[in-house]
N, CA and C of each residue as an Amber inpcrd file, in Angstrom:
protein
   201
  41.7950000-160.1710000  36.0480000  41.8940000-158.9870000  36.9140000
  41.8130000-157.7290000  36.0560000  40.9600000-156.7470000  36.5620000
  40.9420000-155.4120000  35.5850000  41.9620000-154.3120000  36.8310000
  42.7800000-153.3540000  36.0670000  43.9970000-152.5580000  36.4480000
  43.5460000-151.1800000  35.7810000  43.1780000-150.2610000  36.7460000
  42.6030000-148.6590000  36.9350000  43.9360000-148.1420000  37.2650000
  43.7850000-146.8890000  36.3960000  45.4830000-146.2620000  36.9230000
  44.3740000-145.5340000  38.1530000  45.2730000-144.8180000  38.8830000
  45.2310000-143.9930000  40.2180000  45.8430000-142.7950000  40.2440000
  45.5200000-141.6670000  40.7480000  46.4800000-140.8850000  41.1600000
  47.4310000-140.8690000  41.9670000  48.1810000-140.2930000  41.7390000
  49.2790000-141.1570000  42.9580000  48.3620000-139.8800000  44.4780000
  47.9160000-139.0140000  44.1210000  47.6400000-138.1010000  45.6200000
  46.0370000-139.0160000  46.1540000  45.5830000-139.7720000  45.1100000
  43.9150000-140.0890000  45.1870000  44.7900000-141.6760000  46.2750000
  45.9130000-142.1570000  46.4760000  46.0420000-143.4150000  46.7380000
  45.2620000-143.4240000  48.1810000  45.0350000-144.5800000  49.4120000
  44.4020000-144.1420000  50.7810000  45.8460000-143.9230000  51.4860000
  45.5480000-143.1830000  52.3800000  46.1470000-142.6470000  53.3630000
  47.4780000-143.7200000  53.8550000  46.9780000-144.8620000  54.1110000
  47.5800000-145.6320000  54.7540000  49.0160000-146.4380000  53.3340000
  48.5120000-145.8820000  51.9730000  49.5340000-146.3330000  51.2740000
  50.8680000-145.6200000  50.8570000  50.0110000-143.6660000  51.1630000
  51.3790000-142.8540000  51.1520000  52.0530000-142.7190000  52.1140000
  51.6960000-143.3370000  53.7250000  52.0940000-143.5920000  54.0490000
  53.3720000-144.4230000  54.2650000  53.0460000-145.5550000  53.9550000
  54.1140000-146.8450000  53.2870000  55.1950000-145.9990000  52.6070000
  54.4560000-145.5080000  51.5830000  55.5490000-144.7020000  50.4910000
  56.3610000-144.0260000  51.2780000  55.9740000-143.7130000  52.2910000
  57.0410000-142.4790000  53.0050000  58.1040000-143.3630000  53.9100000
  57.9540000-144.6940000  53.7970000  58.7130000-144.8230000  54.7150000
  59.9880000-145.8880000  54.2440000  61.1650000-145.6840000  55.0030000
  62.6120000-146.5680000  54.6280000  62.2240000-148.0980000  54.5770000
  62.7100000-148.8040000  53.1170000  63.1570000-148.0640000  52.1120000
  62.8510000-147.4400000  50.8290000  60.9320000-147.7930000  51.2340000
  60.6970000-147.2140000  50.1650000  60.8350000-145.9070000  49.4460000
  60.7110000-144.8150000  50.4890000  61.2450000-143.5050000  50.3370000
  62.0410000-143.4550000  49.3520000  63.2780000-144.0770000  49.7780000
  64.3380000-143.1890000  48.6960000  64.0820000-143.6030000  47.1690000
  62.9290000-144.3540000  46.5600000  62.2730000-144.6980000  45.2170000
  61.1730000-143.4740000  45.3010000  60.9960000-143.0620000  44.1030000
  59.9140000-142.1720000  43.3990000  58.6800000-142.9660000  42.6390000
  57.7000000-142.8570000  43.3590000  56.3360000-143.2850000  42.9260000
  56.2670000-142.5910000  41.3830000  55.6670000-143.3320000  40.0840000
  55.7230000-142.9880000  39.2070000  54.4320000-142.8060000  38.5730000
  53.8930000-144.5880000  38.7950000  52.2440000-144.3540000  38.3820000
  51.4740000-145.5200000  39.3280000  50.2030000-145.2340000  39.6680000
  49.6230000-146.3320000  40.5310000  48.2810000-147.2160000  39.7430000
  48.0610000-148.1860000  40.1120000  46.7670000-148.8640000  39.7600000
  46.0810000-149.6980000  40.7690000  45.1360000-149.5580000  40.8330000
  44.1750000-150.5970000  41.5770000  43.6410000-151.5960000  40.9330000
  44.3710000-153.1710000  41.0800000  44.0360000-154.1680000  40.2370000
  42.6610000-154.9090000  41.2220000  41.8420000-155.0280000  40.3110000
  40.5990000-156.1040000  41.1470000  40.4590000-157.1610000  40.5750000
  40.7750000-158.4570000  41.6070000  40.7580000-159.5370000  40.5850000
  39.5350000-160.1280000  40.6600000  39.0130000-161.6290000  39.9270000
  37.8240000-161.8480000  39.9030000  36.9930000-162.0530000  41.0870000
  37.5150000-162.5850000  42.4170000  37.1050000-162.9290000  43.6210000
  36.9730000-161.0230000  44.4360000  37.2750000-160.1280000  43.3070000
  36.6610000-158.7430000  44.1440000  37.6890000-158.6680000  45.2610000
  38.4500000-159.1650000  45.8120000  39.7230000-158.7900000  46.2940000
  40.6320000-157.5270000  45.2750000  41.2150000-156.6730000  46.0050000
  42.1040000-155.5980000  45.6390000  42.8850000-155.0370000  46.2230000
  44.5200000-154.9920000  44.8930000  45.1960000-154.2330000  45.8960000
  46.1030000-152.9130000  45.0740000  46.2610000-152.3030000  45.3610000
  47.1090000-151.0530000  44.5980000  48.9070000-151.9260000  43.9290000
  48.6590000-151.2320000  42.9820000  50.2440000-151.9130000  42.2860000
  50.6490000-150.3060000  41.6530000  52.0660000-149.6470000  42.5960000
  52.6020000-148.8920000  42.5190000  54.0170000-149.1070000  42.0030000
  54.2520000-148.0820000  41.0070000  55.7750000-147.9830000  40.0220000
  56.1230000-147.0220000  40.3500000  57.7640000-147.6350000  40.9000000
  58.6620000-147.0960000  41.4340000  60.4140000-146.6530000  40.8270000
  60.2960000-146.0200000  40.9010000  62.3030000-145.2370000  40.1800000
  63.1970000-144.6890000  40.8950000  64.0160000-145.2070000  40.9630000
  65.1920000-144.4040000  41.8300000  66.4820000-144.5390000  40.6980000
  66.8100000-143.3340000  40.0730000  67.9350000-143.0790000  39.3600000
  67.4280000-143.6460000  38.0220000  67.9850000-144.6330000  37.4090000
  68.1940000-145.8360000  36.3830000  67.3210000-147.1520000  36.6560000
  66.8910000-147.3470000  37.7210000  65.9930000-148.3770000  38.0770000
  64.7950000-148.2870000  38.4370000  63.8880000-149.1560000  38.2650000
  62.6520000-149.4320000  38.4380000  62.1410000-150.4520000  38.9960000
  61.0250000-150.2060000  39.8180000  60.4730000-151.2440000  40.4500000
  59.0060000-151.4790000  40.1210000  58.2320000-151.9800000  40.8270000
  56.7190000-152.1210000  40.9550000  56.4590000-152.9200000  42.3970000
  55.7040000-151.9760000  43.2080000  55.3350000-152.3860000  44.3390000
  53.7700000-153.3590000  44.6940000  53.6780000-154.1790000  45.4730000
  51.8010000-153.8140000  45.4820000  51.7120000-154.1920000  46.8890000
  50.3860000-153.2650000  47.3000000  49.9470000-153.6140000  48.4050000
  48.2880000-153.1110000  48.7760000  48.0880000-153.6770000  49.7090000
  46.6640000-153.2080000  50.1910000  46.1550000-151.9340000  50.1880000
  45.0040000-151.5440000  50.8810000  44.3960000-150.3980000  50.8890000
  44.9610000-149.7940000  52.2330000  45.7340000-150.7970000  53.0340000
  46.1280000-150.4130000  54.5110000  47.2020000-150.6230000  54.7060000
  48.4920000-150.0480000  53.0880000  49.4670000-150.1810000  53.1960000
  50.5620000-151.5190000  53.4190000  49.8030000-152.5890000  53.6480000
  50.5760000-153.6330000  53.6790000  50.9670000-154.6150000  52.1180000
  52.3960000-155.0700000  52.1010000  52.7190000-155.3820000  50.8690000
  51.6490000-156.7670000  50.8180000  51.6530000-156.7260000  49.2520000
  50.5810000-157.9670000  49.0560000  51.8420000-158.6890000  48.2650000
  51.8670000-160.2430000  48.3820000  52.2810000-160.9130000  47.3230000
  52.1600000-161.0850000  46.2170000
């Protein structure tokens, strides 16, 4: 799989969305990437902080979490 950082404002619509909503909200988007794996499937993998902790999210282009 190759991993492109992103802007977090360039992400689609439907992922700042997501971001905006409970519980992701109360985490701070940090940095994003769009991983494409070999089958050309893709999904955004977003890093997340709230206080002392960190996460990493991922999901589609239409906001839904990917496994």
């Amino acid at each position: 799989a190759t991993k492109a950082p992103v802007e977090l404002k360039d992400l689609p619509a439907p992922v700042q969305t997501t971001l905006q909503t409970d519980p992701i909200k109360q985490w701070t988007p940090t940095a994003a990437f769009l991983v494409t794996n070999a089958d050309k499937t893709s999904y955004y993998e977003i890093n997340l902080k709230k206080e002392d902790k960190t996460a990493t999210i991922k999901m589609d282009k239409d906001g839904k979490a990917v496994k």
